[in-house]
C-alpha positions in Angstrom: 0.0 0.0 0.0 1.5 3.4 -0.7 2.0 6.2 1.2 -0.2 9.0 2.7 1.1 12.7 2.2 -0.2 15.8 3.6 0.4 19.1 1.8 0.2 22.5 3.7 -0.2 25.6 1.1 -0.4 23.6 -2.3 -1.7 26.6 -3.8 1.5 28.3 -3.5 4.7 28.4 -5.4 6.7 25.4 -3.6 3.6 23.3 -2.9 2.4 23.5 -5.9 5.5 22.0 -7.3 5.8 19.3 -4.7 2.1 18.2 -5.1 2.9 17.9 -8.8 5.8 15.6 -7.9 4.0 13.7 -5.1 0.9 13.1 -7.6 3.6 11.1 -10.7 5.7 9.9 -7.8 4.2 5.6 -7.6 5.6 5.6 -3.9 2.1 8.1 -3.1 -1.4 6.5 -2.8 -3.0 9.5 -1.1 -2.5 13.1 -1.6 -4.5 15.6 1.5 -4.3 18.8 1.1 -5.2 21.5 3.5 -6.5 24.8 2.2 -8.1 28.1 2.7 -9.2 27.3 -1.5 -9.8 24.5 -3.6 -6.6 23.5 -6.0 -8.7 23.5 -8.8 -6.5 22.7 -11.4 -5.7 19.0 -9.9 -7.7 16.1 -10.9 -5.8 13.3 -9.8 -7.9 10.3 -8.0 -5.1 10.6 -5.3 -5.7 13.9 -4.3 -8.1 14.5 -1.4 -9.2 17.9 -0.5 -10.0 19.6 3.0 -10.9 23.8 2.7 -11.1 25.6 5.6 -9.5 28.3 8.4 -5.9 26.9 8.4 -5.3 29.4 11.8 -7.8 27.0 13.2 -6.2 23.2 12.0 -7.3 21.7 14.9 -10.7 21.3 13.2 -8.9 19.3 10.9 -7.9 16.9 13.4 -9.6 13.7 12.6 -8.2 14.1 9.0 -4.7 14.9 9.6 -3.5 11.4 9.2 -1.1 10.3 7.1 3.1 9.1 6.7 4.5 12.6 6.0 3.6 16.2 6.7 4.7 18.8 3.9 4.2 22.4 5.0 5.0 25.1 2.5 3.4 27.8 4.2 4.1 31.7 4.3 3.4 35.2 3.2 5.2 38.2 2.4 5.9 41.6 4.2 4.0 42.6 1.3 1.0 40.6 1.5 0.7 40.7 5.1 1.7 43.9 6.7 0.6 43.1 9.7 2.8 41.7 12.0 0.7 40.1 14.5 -1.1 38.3 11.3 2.3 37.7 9.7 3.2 35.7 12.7 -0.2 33.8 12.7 0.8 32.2 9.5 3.8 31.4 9.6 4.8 30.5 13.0 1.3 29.2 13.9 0.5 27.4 11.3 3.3 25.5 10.6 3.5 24.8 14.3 0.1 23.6 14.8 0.6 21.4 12.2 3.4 19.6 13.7 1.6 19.4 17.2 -1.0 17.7 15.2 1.4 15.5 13.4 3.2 14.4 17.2 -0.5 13.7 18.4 -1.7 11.6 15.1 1.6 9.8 15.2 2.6 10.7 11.7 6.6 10.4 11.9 7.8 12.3 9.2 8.2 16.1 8.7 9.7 18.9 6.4 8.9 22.4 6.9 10.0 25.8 4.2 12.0 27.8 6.5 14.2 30.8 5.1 17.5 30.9 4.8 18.2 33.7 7.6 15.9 32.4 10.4 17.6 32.8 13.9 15.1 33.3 17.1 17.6 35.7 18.5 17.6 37.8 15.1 16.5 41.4 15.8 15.1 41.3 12.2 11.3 40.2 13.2 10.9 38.1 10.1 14.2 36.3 10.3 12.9 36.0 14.6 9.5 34.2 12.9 11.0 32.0 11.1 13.4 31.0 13.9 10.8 30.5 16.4 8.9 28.4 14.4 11.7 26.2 13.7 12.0 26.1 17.5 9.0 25.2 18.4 8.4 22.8 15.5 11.8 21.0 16.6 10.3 21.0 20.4 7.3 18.2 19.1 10.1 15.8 18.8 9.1 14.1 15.6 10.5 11.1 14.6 11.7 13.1 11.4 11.8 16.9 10.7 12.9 18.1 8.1 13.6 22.4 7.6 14.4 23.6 4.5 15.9 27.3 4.6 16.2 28.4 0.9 17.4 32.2 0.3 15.0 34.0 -3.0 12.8 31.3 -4.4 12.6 31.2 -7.9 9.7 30.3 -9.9 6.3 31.7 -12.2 4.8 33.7 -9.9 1.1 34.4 -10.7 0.7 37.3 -9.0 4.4 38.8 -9.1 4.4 42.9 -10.3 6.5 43.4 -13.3 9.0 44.8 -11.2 9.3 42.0 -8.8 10.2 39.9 -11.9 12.4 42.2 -13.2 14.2 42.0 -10.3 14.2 38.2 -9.9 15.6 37.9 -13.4 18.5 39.9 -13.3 19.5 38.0 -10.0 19.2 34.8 -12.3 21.6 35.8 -14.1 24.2 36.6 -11.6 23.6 33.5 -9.4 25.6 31.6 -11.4 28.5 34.1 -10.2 27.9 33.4 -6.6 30.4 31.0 -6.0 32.4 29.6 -2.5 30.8 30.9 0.2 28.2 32.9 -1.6 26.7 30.0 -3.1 23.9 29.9 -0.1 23.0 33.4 -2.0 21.8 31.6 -5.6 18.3 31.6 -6.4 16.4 28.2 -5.1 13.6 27.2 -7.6 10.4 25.9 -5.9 11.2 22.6 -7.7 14.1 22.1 -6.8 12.7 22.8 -3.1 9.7 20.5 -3.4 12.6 17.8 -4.8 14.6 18.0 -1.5 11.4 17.8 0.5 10.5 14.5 -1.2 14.4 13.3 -1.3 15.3 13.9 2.5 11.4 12.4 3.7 12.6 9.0 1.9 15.9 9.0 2.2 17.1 10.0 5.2 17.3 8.1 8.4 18.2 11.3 10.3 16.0 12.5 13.3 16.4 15.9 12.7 18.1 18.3 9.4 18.1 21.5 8.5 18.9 21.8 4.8 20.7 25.3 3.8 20.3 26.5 0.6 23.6 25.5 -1.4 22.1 22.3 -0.1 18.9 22.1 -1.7 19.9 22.9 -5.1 22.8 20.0 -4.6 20.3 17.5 -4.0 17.9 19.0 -6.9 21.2 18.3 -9.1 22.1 14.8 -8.1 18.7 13.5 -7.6 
């Protein structure tokens, strides 16, 4: 029988690439996803679909059963402005999902971090994403996983024109970033979602925090 994955924020960039991957990869039987929207582009028979409040999981308790947890959750200063609702979704959600994960006995998982979290940072985002790593750790999963890429790269939907601009022209220079400023090169949300996938099935590790050199060194060799 194959393998039961849960997907946090398939509607983004990152989880929309891994649910792509986890849908043509045989090891999968069953897909759930967890959203505020319906993926409505997906019609794979392995997909299964819960829509609600994701600050309130807990409702999705019953259903949040599975081998592997996948969260790709987050916003942007820009989206969110608001810091207290900034923090809601990224440290509380990801958080409650691996409370829920440690109570449902699912062993296995990865988290998108960033590539400058630190709980001591006095940069509040970088503080976020530290604390959440913190208190995802503190569960005591079988398995985490926390992925902290630096820009993602990727089609953005919604991205202004010069947003994309911008993201271009550092394409072209990542390539430059070499030795120690490799960490700095654009990390496509494929090559992301590939690492999640890679390091949930192939490491025996309890818990790993991939930098971002890392994950595109896995993308390359897997």
């Amino acid at each position: 029988m194959g393998k039961i994955a849960i997907i946090l924020g398939a509607t983004g960039l990152t989880g929309s690439q891994l649910l792509q991957q986890l849908i043509n990869d045989p090891r999968y039987a069953t897909i759930k996803l967890f959203s505020r929207s319906k993926v409505t582009s997906v019609t794979s028979p392995k997909v299964e679909q819960y829509i609600g409040d994701l600050l309130n999981l807990e409702q999705f308790r019953s259903d949040f059963t599975g081998d592997e947890v996948y969260c790709c959750i987050g916003t942007t200063k820009s989206k969110t402005p608001d810091k207290d609702q900034y923090k809601k979704i990224d440290f509380g959600i990801p958080v409650s999902a691996a409370k829920l994960a440690k109570e449902n006995g699912i062993r296995s998982y990865a988290v998108v971090s960033a590539m400058g979290a630190n709980a001591n940072s006095a940069i509040f985002y970088n503080k976020v994403k530290g604390e959440m790593e913190a208190a995802v750790l503190a569960q005591n999963l079988d398995h985490t996983f926390i992925l902290r890429p630096s820009l993602i790269g990727g089609d953005r939907d919604e991205a202004r024109a010069l947003e994309k601009f911008g993201l271009s022209l550092f394409k072209l220079i990542s390539p430059l970033l070499i030795g120690p400023l490799k960490k700095y090169r654009i990390v496509e949300a494929e090559a992301i979602a590939n690492a999640m996938v890679y390091m949930s099935n192939s490491s025996p590790a309890k818990n790993v925090i991939i930098k971002s050199d890392e994950i595109n060194a896995i993308h390359k060799h897997n």
